[in-house]
Residue frames as qw, qx, qy, qz and C-alpha x, y, z in Angstrom:
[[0.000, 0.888, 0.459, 0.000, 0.00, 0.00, 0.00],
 [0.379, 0.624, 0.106, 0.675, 1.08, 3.52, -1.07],
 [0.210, -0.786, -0.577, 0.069, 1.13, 6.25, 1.36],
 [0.498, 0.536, 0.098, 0.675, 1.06, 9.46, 0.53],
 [0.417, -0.106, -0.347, 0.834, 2.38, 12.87, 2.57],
 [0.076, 0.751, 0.472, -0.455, 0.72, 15.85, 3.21],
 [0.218, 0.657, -0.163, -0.703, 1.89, 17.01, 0.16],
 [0.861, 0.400, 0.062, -0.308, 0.82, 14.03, -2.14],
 [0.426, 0.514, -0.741, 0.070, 4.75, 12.39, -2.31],
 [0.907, -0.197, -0.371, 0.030, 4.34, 8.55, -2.28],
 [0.286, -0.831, 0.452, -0.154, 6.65, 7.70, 0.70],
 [0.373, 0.507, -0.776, -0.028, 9.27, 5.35, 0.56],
 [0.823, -0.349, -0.403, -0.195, 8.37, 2.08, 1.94],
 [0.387, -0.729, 0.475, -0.305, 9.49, 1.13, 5.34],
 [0.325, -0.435, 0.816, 0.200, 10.29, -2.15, 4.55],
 [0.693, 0.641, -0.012, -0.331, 10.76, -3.59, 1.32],
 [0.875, 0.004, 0.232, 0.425, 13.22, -5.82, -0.55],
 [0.423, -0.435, 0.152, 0.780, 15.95, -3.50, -2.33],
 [0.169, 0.163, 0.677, 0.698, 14.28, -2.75, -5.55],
 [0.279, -0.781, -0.533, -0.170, 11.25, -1.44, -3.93],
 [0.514, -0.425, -0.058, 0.743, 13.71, 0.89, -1.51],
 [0.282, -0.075, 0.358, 0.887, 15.83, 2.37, -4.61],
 [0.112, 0.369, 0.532, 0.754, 12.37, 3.45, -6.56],
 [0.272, -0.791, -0.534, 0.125, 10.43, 4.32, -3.69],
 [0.408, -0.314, 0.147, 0.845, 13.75, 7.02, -2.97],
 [0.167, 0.040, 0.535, 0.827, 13.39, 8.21, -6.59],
 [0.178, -0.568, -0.604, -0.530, 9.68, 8.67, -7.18],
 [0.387, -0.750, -0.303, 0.442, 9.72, 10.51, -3.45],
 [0.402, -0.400, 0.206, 0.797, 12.24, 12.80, -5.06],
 [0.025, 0.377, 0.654, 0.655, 10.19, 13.22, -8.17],
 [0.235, -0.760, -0.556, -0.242, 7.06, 14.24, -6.55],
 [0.353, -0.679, -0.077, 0.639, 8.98, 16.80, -4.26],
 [0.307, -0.204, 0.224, 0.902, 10.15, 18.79, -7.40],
 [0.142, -0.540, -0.586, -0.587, 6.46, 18.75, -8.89],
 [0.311, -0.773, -0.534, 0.146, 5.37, 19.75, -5.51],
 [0.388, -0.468, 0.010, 0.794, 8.33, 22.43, -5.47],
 [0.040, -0.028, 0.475, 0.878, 7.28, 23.76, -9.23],
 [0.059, 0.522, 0.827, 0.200, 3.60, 23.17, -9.03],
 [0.122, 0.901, 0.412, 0.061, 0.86, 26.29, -9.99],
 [0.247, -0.500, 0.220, 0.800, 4.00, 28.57, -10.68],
 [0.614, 0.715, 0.309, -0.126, 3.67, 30.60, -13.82],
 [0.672, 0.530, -0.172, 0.488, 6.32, 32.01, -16.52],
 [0.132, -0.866, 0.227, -0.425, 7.63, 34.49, -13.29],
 [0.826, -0.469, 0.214, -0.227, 7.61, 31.90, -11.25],
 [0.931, -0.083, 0.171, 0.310, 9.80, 29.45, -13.13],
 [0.506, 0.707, -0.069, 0.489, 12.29, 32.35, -14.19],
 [0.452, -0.817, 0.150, -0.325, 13.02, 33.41, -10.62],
 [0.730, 0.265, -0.512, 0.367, 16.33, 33.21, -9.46],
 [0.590, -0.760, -0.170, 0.214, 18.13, 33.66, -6.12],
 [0.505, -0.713, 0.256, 0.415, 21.05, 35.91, -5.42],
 [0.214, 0.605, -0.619, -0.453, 24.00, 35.35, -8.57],
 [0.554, 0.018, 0.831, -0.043, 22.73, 32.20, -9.53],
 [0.432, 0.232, -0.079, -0.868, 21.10, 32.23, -12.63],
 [0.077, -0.084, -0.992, -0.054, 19.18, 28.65, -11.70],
 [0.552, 0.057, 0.250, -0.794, 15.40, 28.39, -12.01],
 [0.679, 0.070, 0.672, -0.286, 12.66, 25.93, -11.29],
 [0.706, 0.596, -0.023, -0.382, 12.32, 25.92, -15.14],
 [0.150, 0.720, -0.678, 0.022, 15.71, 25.33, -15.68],
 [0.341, -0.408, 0.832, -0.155, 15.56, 22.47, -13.11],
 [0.782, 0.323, 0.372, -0.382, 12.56, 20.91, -14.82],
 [0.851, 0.523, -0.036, -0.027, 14.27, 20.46, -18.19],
 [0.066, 0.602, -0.787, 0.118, 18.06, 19.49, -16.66],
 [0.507, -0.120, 0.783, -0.339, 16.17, 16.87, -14.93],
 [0.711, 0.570, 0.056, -0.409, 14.21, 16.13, -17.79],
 [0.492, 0.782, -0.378, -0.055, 17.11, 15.82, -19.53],
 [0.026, 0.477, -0.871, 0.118, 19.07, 13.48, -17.21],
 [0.635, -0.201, 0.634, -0.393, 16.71, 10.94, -17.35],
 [0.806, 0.573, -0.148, -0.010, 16.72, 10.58, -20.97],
 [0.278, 0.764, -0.569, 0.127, 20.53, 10.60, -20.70],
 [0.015, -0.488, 0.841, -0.233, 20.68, 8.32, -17.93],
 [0.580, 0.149, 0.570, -0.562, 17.76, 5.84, -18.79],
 [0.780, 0.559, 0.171, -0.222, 17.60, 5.71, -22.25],
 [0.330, 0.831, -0.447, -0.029, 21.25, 6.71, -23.56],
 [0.406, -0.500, 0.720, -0.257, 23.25, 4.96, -20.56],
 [0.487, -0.221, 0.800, -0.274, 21.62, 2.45, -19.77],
 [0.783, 0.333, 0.525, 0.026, 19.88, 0.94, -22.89],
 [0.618, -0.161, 0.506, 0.579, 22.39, 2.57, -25.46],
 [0.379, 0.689, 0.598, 0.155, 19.75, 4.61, -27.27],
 [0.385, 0.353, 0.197, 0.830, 20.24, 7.82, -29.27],
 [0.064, 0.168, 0.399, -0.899, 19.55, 11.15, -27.90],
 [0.113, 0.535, 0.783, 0.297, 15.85, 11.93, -28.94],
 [0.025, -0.590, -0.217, -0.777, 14.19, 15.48, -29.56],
 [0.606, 0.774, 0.094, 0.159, 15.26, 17.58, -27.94],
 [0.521, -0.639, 0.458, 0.332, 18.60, 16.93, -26.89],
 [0.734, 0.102, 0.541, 0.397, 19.22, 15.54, -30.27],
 [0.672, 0.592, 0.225, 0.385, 19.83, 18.70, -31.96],
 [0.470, -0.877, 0.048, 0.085, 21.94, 20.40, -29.10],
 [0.471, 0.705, -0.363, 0.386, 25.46, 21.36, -29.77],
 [0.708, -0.680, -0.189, 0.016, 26.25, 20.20, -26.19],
 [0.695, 0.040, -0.106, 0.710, 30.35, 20.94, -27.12],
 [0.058, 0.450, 0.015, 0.891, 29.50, 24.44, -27.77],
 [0.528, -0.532, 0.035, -0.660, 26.27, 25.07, -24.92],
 [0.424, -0.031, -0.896, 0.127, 26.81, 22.25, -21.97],
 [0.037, 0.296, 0.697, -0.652, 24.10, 24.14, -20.03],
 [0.154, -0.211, -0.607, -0.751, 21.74, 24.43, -23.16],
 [0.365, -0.473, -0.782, -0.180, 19.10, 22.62, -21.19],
 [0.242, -0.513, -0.479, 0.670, 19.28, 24.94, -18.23],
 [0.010, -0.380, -0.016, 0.925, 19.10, 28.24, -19.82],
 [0.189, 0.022, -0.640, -0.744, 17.18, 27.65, -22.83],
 [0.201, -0.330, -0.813, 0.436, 14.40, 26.67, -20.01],
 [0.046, 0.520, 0.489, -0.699, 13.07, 30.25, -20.22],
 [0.315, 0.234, -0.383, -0.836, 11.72, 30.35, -23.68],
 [0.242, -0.348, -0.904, -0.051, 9.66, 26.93, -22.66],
 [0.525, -0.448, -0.116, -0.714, 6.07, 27.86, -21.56],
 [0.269, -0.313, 0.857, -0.308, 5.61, 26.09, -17.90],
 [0.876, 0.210, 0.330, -0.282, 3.17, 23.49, -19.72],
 [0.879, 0.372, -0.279, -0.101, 5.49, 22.57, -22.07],
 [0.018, -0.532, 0.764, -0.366, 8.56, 22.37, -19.04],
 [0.716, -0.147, 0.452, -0.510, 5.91, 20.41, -17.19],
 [0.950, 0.289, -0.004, -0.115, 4.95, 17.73, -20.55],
 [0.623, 0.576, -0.528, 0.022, 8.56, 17.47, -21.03],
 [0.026, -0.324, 0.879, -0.349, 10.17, 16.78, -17.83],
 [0.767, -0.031, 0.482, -0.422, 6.63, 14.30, -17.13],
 [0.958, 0.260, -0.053, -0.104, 6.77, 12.06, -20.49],
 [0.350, 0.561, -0.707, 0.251, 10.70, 12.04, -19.79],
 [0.511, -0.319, 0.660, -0.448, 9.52, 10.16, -16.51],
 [0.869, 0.427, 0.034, -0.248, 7.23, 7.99, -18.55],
 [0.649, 0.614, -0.440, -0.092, 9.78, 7.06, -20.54],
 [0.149, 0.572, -0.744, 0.312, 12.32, 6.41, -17.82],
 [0.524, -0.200, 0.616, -0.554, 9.95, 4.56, -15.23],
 [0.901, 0.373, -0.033, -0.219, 9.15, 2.21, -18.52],
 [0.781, 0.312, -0.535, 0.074, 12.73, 1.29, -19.40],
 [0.276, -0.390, 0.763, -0.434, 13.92, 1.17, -15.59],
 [0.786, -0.020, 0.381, -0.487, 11.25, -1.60, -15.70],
 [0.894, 0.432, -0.060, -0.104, 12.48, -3.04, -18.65],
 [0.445, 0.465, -0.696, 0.319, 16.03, -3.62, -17.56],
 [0.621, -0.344, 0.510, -0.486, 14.69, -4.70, -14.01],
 [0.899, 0.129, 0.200, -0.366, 13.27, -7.69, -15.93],
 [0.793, 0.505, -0.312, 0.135, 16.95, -8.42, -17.78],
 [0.428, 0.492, -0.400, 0.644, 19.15, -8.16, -15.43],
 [0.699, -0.496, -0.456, 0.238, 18.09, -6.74, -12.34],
 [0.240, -0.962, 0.052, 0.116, 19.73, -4.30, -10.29],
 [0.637, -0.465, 0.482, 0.382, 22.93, -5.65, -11.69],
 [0.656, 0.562, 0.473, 0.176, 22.12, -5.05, -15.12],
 [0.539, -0.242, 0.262, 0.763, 24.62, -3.23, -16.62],
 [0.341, 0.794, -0.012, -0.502, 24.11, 0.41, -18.69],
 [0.813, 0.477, 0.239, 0.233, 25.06, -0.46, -22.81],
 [0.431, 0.769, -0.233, 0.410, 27.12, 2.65, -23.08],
 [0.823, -0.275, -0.168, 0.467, 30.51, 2.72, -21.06],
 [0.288, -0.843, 0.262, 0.370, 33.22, 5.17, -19.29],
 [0.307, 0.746, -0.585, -0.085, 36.55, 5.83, -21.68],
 [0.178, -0.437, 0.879, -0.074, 38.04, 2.95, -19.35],
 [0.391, 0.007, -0.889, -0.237, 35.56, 0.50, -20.61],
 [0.042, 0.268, 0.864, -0.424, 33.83, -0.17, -17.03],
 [0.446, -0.409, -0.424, -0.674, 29.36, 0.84, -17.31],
 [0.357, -0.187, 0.467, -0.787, 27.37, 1.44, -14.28],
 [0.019, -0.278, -0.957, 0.078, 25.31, -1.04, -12.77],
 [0.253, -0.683, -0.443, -0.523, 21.12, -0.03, -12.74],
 [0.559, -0.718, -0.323, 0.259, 21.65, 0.26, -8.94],
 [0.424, -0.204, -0.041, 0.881, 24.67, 2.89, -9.42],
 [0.165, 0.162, 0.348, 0.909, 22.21, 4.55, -11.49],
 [0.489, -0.593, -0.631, -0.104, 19.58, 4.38, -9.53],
 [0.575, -0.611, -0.278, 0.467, 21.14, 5.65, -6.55],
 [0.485, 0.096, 0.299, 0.816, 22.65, 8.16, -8.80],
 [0.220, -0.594, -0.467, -0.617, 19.26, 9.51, -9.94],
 [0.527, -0.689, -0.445, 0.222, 18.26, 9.81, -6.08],
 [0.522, -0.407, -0.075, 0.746, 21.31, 11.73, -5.24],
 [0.279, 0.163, 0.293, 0.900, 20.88, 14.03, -8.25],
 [0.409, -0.601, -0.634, -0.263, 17.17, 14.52, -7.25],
 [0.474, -0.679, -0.342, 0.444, 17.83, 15.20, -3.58],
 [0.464, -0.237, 0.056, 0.852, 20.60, 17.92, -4.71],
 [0.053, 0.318, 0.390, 0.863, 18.08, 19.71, -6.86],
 [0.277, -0.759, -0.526, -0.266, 15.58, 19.71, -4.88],
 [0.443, -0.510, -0.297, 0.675, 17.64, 21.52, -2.04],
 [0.385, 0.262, 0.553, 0.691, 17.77, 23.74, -5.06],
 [0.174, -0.385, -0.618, -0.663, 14.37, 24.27, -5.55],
 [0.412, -0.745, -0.486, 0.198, 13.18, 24.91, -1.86],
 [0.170, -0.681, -0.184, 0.688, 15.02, 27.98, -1.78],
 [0.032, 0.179, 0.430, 0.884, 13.98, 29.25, -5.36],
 [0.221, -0.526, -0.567, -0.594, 10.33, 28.73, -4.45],
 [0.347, -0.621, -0.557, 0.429, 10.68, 30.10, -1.41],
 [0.106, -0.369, 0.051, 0.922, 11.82, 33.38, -3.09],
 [0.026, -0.183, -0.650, -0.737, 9.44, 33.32, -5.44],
 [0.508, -0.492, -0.400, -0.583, 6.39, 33.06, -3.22],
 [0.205, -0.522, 0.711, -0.425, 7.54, 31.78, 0.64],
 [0.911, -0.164, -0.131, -0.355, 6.54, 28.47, 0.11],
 [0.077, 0.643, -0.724, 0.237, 8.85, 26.33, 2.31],
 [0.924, -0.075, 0.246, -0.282, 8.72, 22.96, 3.60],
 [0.885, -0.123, 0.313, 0.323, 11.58, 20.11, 3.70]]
């Protein structure tokens, strides 16, 4: 049984075999940044803090963007797909961040949700080959490739770090505060 917080984020289970853990983590962390970006408008997701120039928009399509990268690319070897696939990433490596504020927040929203979609399908579909030990198709320079659990635990970590992120944009943006 699910159960969800006072702000609607499934909680991680309390006890659970490891594969139930690792995605419970991750899909907690998900639903914190929708809860951190939710009923903002274009002001909202453009709002920075101090000399930063990160915003919730931004985070929505970096994140967006690493799950294609580290779901689809990684771990099942697949080409980038639209629209990272027509990104000069040598020349812009923070394309996705900045280019964030010419997205409308419904199309930040559809992107960084059907990137879930996407990811929460093939995370299933290497579960079923492999397992948490199932190895990513595309490899470091030295040859070694990340297990799903490294990348798993990866995603979590990258999650948590944004979301620390994102509690003190939308607190400047409106004082909404909370974890």
């Amino acid at each position: 049984m699910i159960h969800l917080d006072g702000q609607e984020r499934p909680e991680p289970p309390l006890e659970a075999d490891e594969t139930t853990t690792l995605l419970g983590f991750l899909e907690f962390q998900r639903a914190t940044l929708v809860w951190k970006c939710a009923g903002l408008d274009v002001t909202g997701l453009k709002a920075t803090v101090g000399a930063s120039s990160m915003t919730l928009g931004g985070l929505l399509k970096h994140l967006a963007y690493v799950e294609d990268d580290w779901f689809s690319r990684w771990l099942h070897g697949k080409d980038r797909q639209p629209p990272w696939d027509t990104v000069n990433w040598q020349a812009d490596p923070d394309w996705d961040w900045h280019s964030a504020a010419e997205d409308s927040p419904e199309q930040l929203h559809a992107l960084w949700q059907n990137a879930v979609t996407r990811s929460r399908s093939l995370v299933a579909e290497a579960l079923a080959d492999g397992g948490l030990e199932r190895r990513a198709r595309r490899t470091w320079p030295d040859g070694r490739a990340p297990s799903l659990r490294w990348i798993l635990c990866h995603m979590i970590e990258e999650y948590a770090r944004h979301n620390g992120h994102a509690d003190l944009l939308r607190e400047a943006v409106d004082g909404l505060t909370g974890e």
